[in-house]
C-alpha positions in Angstrom: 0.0 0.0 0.0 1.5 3.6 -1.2 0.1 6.4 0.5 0.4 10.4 -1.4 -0.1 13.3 0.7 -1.0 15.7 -2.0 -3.8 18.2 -1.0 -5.4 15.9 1.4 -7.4 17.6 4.2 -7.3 16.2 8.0 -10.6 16.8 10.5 -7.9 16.3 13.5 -5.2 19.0 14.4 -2.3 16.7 16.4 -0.8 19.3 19.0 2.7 18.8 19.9 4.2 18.0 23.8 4.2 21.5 25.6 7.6 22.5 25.3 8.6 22.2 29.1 11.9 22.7 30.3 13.1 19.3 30.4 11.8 17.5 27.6 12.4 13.4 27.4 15.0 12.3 25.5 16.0 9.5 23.7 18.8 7.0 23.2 20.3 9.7 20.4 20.4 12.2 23.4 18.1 14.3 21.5 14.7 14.8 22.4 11.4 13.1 22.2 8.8 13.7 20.0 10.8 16.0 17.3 10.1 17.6 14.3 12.5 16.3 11.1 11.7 16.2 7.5 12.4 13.5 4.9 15.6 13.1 3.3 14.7 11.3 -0.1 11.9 11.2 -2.6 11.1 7.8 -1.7 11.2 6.5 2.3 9.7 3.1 2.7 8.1 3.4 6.4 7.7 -0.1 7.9 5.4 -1.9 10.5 8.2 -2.5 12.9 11.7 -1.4 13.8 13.8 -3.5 11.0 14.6 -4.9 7.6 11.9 -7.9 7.8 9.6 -6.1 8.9 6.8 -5.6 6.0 6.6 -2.0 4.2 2.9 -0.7 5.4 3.7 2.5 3.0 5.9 4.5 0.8 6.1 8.5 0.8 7.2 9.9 -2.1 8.3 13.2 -2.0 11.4 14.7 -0.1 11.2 17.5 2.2 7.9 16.4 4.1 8.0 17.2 8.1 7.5 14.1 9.9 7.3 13.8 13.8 9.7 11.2 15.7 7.5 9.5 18.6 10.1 6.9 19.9 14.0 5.6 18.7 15.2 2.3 18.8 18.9 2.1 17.6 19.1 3.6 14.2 15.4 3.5 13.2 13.1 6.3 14.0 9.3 6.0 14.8 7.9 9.0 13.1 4.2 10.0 12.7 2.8 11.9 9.7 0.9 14.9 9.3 -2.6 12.2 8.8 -1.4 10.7 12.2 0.1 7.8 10.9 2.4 5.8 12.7 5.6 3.7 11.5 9.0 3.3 11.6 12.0 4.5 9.2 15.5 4.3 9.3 17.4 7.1 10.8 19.4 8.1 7.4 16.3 9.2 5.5 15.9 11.6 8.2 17.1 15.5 7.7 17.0 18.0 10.7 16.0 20.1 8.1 12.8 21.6 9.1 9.6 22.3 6.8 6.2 22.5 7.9 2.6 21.7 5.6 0.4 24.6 5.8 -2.4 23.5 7.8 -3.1 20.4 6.3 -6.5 20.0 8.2 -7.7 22.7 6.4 -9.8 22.1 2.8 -10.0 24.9 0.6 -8.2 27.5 2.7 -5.8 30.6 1.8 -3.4 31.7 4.6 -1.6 35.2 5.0 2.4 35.3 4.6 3.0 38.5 6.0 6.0 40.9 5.1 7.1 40.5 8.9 6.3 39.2 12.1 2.6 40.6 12.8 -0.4 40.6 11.5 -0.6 43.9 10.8 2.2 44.1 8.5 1.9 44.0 4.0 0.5 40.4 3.4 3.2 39.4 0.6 0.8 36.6 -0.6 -1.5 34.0 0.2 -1.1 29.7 0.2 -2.9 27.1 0.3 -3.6 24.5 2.3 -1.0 21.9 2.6 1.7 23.6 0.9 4.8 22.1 1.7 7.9 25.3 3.4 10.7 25.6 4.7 11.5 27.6 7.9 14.3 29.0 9.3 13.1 30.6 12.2 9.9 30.6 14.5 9.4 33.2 17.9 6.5 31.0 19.3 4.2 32.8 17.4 5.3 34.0 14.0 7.7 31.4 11.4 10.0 32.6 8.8 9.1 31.0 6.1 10.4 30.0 3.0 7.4 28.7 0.1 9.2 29.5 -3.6 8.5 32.7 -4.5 6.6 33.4 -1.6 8.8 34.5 1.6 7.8 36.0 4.6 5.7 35.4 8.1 3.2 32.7 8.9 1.1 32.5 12.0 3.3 29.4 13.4 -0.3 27.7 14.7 -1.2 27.1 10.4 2.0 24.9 10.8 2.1 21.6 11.0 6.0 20.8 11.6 6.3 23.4 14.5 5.1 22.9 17.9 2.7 25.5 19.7 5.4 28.1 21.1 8.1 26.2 20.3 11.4 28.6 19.4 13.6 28.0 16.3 16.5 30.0 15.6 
């Protein structure tokens, strides 16, 4: 079974851990859950933590955020923006962070502002489930990177980013 995340809406928004000040790691030393992105155009994601374990899906496209839930030695358990679960080797992982633009939302344009407020020049508007890049987030406000489009997003229309979670 392949699964495509193209413009596919989702009726559940999946909030992140609240970033406290101690957050639980893993075996890597770095923490758990954790935002990453997909190294390659094509990541088989498997039932279990090896090899012989059966491929329940394919993603096809580089770039996409994915959310790491649990480690066991170098495979990741990672969780989609859909709320799929499975697991992934570690090397087709990138700390490279992207976001979707609020993939639970159908049919929806959202603002990227000129900077950090909503009262700023809105530079243009995306849709739904548009796959950027960020470089920086203040907890409420992401830079953003989307092509041609670059500028501010409200960092709650992100799914890749946790609610007040700082990036620099």
């Amino acid at each position: 079974m392949k699964r495509f995340l193209t413009a596919i809406a989702c009726s559940i928004v999946l909030l992140g851990p609240s970033l406290a000040a101690n957050p639980q790691k893993g075996p890597s030393g770095l923490p758990l859950p954790r935002f990453v992105s997909l190294k390659s155009d094509r990541v088989n994601v498997r039932q279990g933590a090896s090899q012989n374990h059966k491929i329940a899906w394919t993603f096809n496209r580089a770039g996409l955020p994915v959310e790491i839930t649990a480690e066991f030695e170098n495979w990741r358990k990672i969780r989609d923006s859909e709320g799929a679960e499975g697991w992934v080797q570690q090397g087709l992982l990138s700390g490279r962070r992207t976001a979707l633009i609020a993939p639970w939302a159908k049919d929806k344009m959202f603002n990227i502002y000129a900077r950090g407020n909503e009262g700023s020049e809105i530079r243009a508007k995306a849709e739904a489930n548009v796959l950027v890049a960020f470089d920086r987030c203040d907890g409420v406000f992401c830079r953003v990177d989307a092509g041609k489009a670059r500028g501010y997003m409200r960092q709650e229309e992100l799914w890749g980013v946790y609610a007040n979670e700082q990036v620099e």
